[in-house]
C-alpha positions in Angstrom: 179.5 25.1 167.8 181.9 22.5 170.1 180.5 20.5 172.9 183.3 19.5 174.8 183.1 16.8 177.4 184.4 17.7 180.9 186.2 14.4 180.8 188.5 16.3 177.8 189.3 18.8 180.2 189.9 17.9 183.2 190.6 14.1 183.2 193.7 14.9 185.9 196.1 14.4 183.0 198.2 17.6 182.8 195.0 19.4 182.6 196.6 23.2 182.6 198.8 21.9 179.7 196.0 20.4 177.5 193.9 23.9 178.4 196.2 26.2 177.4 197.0 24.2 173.7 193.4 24.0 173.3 192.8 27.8 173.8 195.5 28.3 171.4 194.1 26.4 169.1 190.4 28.0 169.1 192.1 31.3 169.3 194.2 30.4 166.2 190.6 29.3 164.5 188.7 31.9 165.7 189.9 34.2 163.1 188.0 31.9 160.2 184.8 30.9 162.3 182.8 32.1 164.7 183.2 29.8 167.8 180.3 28.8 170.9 181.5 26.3 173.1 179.5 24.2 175.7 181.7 22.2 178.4 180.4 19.3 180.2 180.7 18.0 183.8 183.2 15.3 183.9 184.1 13.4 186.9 183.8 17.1 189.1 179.9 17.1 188.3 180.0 13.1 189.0 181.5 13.5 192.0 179.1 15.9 193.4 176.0 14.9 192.0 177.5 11.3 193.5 177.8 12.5 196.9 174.7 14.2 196.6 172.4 11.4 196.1 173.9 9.6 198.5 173.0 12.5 200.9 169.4 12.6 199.4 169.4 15.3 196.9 166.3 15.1 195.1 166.6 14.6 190.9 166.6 19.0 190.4 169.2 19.6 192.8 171.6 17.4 191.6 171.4 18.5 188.5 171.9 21.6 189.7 175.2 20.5 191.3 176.1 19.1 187.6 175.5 22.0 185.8 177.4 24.4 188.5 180.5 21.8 187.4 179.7 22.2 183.8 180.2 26.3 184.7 183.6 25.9 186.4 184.7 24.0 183.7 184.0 26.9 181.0 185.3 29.2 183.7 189.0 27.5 183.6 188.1 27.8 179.7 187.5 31.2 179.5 190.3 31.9 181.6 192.7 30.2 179.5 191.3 32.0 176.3 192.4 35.6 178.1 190.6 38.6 175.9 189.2 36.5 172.6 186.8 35.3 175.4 183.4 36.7 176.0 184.0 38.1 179.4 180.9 36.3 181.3 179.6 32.8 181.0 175.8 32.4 179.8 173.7 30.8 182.2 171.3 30.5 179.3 170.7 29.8 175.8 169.1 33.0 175.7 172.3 34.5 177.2 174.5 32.7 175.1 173.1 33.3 171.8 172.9 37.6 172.9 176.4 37.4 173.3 176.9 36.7 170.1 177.0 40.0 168.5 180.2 40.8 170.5 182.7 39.2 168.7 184.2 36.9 171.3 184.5 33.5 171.6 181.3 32.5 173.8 182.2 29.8 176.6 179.1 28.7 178.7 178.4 24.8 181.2 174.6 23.8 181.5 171.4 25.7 181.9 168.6 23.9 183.9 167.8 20.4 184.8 167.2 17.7 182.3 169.3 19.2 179.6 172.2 17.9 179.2 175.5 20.3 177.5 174.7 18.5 174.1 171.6 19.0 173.7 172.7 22.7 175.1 174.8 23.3 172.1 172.2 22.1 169.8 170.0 24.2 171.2 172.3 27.3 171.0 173.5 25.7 167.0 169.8 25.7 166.2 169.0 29.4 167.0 172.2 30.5 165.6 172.0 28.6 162.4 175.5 27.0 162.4 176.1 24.0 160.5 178.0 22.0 162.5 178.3 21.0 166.0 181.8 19.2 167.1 181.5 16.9 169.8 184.8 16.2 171.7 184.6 13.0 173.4 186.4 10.8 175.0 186.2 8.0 171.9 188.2 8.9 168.5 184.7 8.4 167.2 181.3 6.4 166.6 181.3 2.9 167.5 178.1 0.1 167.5 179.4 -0.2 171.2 181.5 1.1 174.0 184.8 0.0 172.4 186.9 0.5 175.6 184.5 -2.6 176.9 184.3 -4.4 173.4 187.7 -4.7 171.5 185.4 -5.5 168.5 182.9 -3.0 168.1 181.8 -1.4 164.5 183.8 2.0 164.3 181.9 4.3 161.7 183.0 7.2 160.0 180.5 8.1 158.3 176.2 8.3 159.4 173.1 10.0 158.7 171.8 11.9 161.4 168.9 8.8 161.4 171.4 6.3 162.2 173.0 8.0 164.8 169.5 8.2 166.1 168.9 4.8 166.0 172.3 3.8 167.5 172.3 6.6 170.9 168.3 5.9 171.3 169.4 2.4 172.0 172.1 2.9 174.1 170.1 5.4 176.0 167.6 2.8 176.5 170.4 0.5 177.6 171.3 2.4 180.5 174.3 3.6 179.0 176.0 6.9 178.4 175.6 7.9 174.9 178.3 9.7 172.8 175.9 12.3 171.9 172.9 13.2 173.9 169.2 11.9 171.9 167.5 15.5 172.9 170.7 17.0 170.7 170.5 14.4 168.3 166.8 15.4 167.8 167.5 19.3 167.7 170.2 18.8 165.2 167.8 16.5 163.2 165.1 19.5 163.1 167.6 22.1 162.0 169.6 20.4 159.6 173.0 20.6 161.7 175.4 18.3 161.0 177.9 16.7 164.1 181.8 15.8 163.8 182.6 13.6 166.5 186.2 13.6 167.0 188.8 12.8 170.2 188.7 16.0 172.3 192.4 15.3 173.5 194.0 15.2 169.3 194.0 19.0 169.1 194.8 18.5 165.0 191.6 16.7 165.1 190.0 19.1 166.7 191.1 22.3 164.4 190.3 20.3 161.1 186.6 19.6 163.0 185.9 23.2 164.1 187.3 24.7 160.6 185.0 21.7 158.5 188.0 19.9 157.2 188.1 15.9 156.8 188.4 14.5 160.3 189.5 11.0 161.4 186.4 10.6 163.4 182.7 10.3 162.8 181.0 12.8 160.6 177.3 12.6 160.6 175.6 14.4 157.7 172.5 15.8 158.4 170.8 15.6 155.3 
Protein backbone atom coordinates (compact mmCIF):
# COMPACT_ATOMS: atom_id res chain seq x y z
CA UNK A 1 0.00 0.00 0.00
CA UNK A 2 1.68 3.75 -0.86
CA UNK A 3 0.01 6.95 0.18
CA UNK A 4 1.43 9.41 -1.76
CA UNK A 5 1.04 13.13 -0.93
CA UNK A 6 -0.19 15.36 -3.83
CA UNK A 7 2.58 17.69 -2.84
CA UNK A 8 5.08 14.57 -4.39
CA UNK A 9 3.29 14.86 -7.41
CA UNK A 10 2.57 17.82 -8.52
CA UNK A 11 4.71 20.36 -6.55
CA UNK A 12 5.14 22.36 -10.16
CA UNK A 13 8.69 20.99 -10.25
CA UNK A 14 9.01 19.12 -13.62
CA UNK A 15 5.98 17.26 -12.58
CA UNK A 16 5.50 15.10 -16.05
CA UNK A 17 9.22 14.14 -15.47
CA UNK A 18 9.01 12.94 -11.83
CA UNK A 19 5.49 10.99 -13.03
CA UNK A 20 6.71 9.14 -15.60
CA UNK A 21 10.07 7.85 -13.33
CA UNK A 22 7.81 7.08 -10.67
CA UNK A 23 5.39 4.92 -12.90
CA UNK A 24 8.50 3.26 -14.04
CA UNK A 25 9.49 2.54 -10.94
CA UNK A 26 6.11 0.89 -9.59
CA UNK A 27 5.81 -0.81 -12.86
CA UNK A 28 9.39 -2.23 -12.34
CA UNK A 29 8.15 -3.39 -8.68
CA UNK A 30 4.96 -4.48 -9.52
CA UNK A 31 6.22 -7.69 -10.71
CA UNK A 32 7.40 -8.71 -6.83
CA UNK A 33 4.32 -6.98 -5.01
CA UNK A 34 1.09 -6.30 -5.38
CA UNK A 35 0.68 -2.49 -5.44
CA UNK A 36 -2.65 0.02 -4.13
CA UNK A 37 -1.89 3.44 -4.20
CA UNK A 38 -3.78 6.50 -2.62
CA UNK A 39 -2.81 10.13 -3.91
CA UNK A 40 -3.45 13.09 -1.93
CA UNK A 41 -4.63 16.68 -2.73
CA UNK A 42 -1.67 18.93 -2.72
CA UNK A 43 -1.80 22.46 -3.28
CA UNK A 44 -4.75 21.77 -6.35
CA UNK A 45 -7.17 20.56 -3.43
CA UNK A 46 -5.78 23.66 -1.22
CA UNK A 47 -6.46 25.81 -3.72
CA UNK A 48 -9.94 24.91 -4.24
CA UNK A 49 -11.08 24.05 -0.94
CA UNK A 50 -9.26 27.71 -0.26
CA UNK A 51 -11.31 29.49 -2.61
CA UNK A 52 -14.17 27.74 -1.54
CA UNK A 53 -14.36 28.72 1.97
CA UNK A 54 -13.76 31.92 1.17
CA UNK A 55 -16.97 31.73 -1.11
CA UNK A 56 -18.79 29.95 1.86
CA UNK A 57 -18.70 26.31 1.15
CA UNK A 58 -19.89 24.58 4.09
CA UNK A 59 -17.20 21.86 5.86
CA UNK A 60 -18.83 18.61 3.24
CA UNK A 61 -18.50 20.48 0.18
CA UNK A 62 -15.11 21.36 0.52
CA UNK A 63 -14.17 18.32 1.17
CA UNK A 64 -15.68 17.30 -1.64
CA UNK A 65 -13.64 19.74 -3.70
CA UNK A 66 -10.42 18.08 -1.97
CA UNK A 67 -11.19 14.78 -2.63
CA UNK A 68 -12.22 15.51 -6.47
CA UNK A 69 -8.27 16.90 -6.51
CA UNK A 70 -7.08 13.85 -4.74
CA UNK A 71 -8.96 11.96 -8.03
CA UNK A 72 -7.19 14.00 -10.68
CA UNK A 73 -4.11 13.36 -9.14
CA UNK A 74 -4.47 9.36 -9.44
CA UNK A 75 -5.87 10.16 -12.85
CA UNK A 76 -2.43 11.75 -14.13
CA UNK A 77 -1.10 8.54 -12.14
CA UNK A 78 -2.92 6.07 -13.81
CA UNK A 79 -2.20 7.69 -16.99
CA UNK A 80 1.32 7.55 -16.65
CA UNK A 81 1.24 3.81 -15.55
CA UNK A 82 -0.43 3.05 -19.32
CA UNK A 83 -1.93 -0.86 -19.19
CA UNK A 84 -0.25 -2.18 -15.54
CA UNK A 85 -3.05 0.29 -14.39
CA UNK A 86 -6.41 -0.78 -13.24
CA UNK A 87 -8.37 1.03 -15.88
CA UNK A 88 -10.90 3.05 -13.48
CA UNK A 89 -10.16 4.89 -10.31
CA UNK A 90 -12.13 3.58 -7.05
CA UNK A 91 -14.32 6.09 -5.65
CA UNK A 92 -14.35 3.71 -2.68
CA UNK A 93 -12.71 1.47 -0.47
CA UNK A 94 -15.16 -0.93 -1.40
CA UNK A 95 -14.28 -0.26 -5.09
CA UNK A 96 -10.78 -0.32 -4.55
CA UNK A 97 -10.32 -3.45 -2.61
CA UNK A 98 -12.87 -5.37 -5.61
CA UNK A 99 -10.41 -4.35 -8.00
CA UNK A 100 -8.07 -6.18 -6.60
CA UNK A 101 -8.53 -9.48 -8.10
CA UNK A 102 -7.60 -7.98 -11.52
CA UNK A 103 -4.14 -7.89 -11.44
CA UNK A 104 -3.40 -4.21 -12.02
CA UNK A 105 -1.90 -1.81 -10.20
CA UNK A 106 -5.06 -0.06 -8.32
CA UNK A 107 -4.64 3.92 -8.35
CA UNK A 108 -7.54 5.73 -6.41
CA UNK A 109 -7.77 10.00 -4.48
CA UNK A 110 -10.27 10.25 -1.47
CA UNK A 111 -13.69 8.70 -0.74
CA UNK A 112 -16.05 10.89 1.45
CA UNK A 113 -15.56 13.73 3.81
CA UNK A 114 -13.57 13.47 6.94
CA UNK A 115 -11.23 10.87 5.68
CA UNK A 116 -8.35 11.93 4.81
CA UNK A 117 -6.05 9.66 1.79
CA UNK A 118 -4.01 8.12 4.79
CA UNK A 119 -6.34 6.98 6.69
CA UNK A 120 -7.89 5.82 3.03
CA UNK A 121 -4.98 3.49 2.52
CA UNK A 122 -5.19 2.18 5.91
CA UNK A 123 -8.42 1.49 5.47
CA UNK A 124 -7.86 -0.27 2.04
CA UNK A 125 -4.28 -2.01 3.85
CA UNK A 126 -6.53 -3.28 6.63
CA UNK A 127 -9.12 -5.20 4.47
CA UNK A 128 -6.49 -6.39 2.31
CA UNK A 129 -4.15 -7.54 4.94
CA UNK A 130 -0.86 -5.97 3.63
CA UNK A 131 1.85 -5.38 5.85
CA UNK A 132 2.95 -2.25 5.08
CA UNK A 133 1.81 1.03 4.07
CA UNK A 134 4.53 3.63 2.48
CA UNK A 135 3.89 7.07 3.02
CA UNK A 136 5.60 9.46 0.63
CA UNK A 137 5.91 12.82 2.04
CA UNK A 138 7.32 15.72 1.57
CA UNK A 139 9.97 15.17 4.81
CA UNK A 140 12.87 12.42 4.28
CA UNK A 141 11.20 11.16 7.47
CA UNK A 142 9.86 11.40 11.18
CA UNK A 143 10.92 14.33 13.00
CA UNK A 144 9.71 15.66 16.95
CA UNK A 145 8.87 18.81 14.79
CA UNK A 146 8.39 20.44 11.41
CA UNK A 147 12.08 20.45 10.57
CA UNK A 148 11.77 22.87 7.64
CA UNK A 149 10.59 25.45 10.68
CA UNK A 150 13.04 23.91 13.34
CA UNK A 151 16.68 23.32 12.06
CA UNK A 152 16.93 21.19 15.31
CA UNK A 153 14.30 18.84 15.49
CA UNK A 154 14.69 14.94 16.60
CA UNK A 155 14.86 12.99 13.25
CA UNK A 156 13.80 9.19 14.12
CA UNK A 157 14.34 6.28 12.21
CA UNK A 158 13.00 3.99 14.03
CA UNK A 159 9.18 4.01 16.23
CA UNK A 160 6.55 1.83 17.53
CA UNK A 161 3.35 2.42 16.07
CA UNK A 162 2.46 3.93 19.92
CA UNK A 163 5.01 6.58 19.56
CA UNK A 164 4.07 7.68 16.33
CA UNK A 165 0.75 7.93 17.96
CA UNK A 166 1.80 9.96 20.61
CA UNK A 167 3.90 12.31 18.39
CA UNK A 168 0.87 13.02 15.27
CA UNK A 169 -1.90 13.06 18.16
CA UNK A 170 0.04 16.05 19.35
CA UNK A 171 0.70 17.76 16.46
CA UNK A 172 -2.91 17.18 15.41
CA UNK A 173 -3.92 18.86 18.52
CA UNK A 174 -1.40 21.62 17.68
CA UNK A 175 -3.16 22.74 14.67
CA UNK A 176 -0.68 21.35 12.59
CA UNK A 177 -0.46 19.03 9.59
CA UNK A 178 0.63 15.71 10.62
CA UNK A 179 2.99 13.40 8.53
CA UNK A 180 0.62 10.73 8.86
CA UNK A 181 -3.06 11.06 9.46
CA UNK A 182 -4.14 9.84 13.48
CA UNK A 183 -7.42 7.97 11.97
CA UNK A 184 -4.57 5.89 9.78
CA UNK A 185 -2.38 5.80 12.55
CA UNK A 186 -5.17 4.09 14.53
CA UNK A 187 -6.29 1.67 11.59
CA UNK A 188 -2.79 0.50 11.19
CA UNK A 189 -2.52 0.10 15.04
CA UNK A 190 -5.73 -2.30 14.96
CA UNK A 191 -4.44 -4.46 12.07
CA UNK A 192 -0.91 -4.77 12.81
CA UNK A 193 0.38 -2.79 9.58
CA UNK A 194 3.49 -1.36 9.71
CA UNK A 195 4.33 2.32 7.90
CA UNK A 196 7.77 3.35 5.97
CA UNK A 197 7.85 6.95 5.78
CA UNK A 198 10.20 7.92 3.22
CA UNK A 199 10.76 11.19 0.75
CA UNK A 200 8.21 10.68 -2.08
CA UNK A 201 10.58 12.71 -4.57
CA UNK A 202 14.07 9.87 -3.80
CA UNK A 203 12.56 7.29 -6.22
CA UNK A 204 15.56 4.64 -4.76
CA UNK A 205 13.88 5.38 -1.56
CA UNK A 206 10.81 4.79 -2.64
CA UNK A 207 11.51 1.17 -4.45
CA UNK A 208 13.51 -0.15 -1.31
CA UNK A 209 10.05 1.11 0.77
CA UNK A 210 7.44 -0.54 -1.54
CA UNK A 211 9.73 -3.84 -1.94
CA UNK A 212 10.37 -3.90 2.31
CA UNK A 213 14.04 -3.21 1.97
CA UNK A 214 16.05 -0.92 4.68
CA UNK A 215 14.99 2.67 3.95
CA UNK A 216 16.70 5.96 5.01
CA UNK A 217 13.55 7.15 6.45
CA UNK A 218 11.29 6.32 9.31
CA UNK A 219 10.17 2.81 9.72
CA UNK A 220 7.49 2.30 12.25
CA UNK A 221 7.05 -1.29 13.45
CA UNK A 222 3.75 -2.25 14.33
CA UNK A 223 4.23 -4.68 16.76
Amino acid sequence: MVSIGGSILIPDNDDSVYIKRLADVLNDVSASVEIVIVCGGGRIARYYTGTGRALGGNTDELDMMGIGATRLNAELLRIALGTEAFDKIPLTVDEAVDAIPNRKIVIMGGTEPGHTTDAVAAMVAGRIGCRRIVNATSVDAVYSDDPKKVPNAKRFTKLTIKELRNIVYAEHDAGRSSVFDPLGVKLAMRDRIDIMIVDGRDLDEMRNAILGKKIKGTYVNSQ
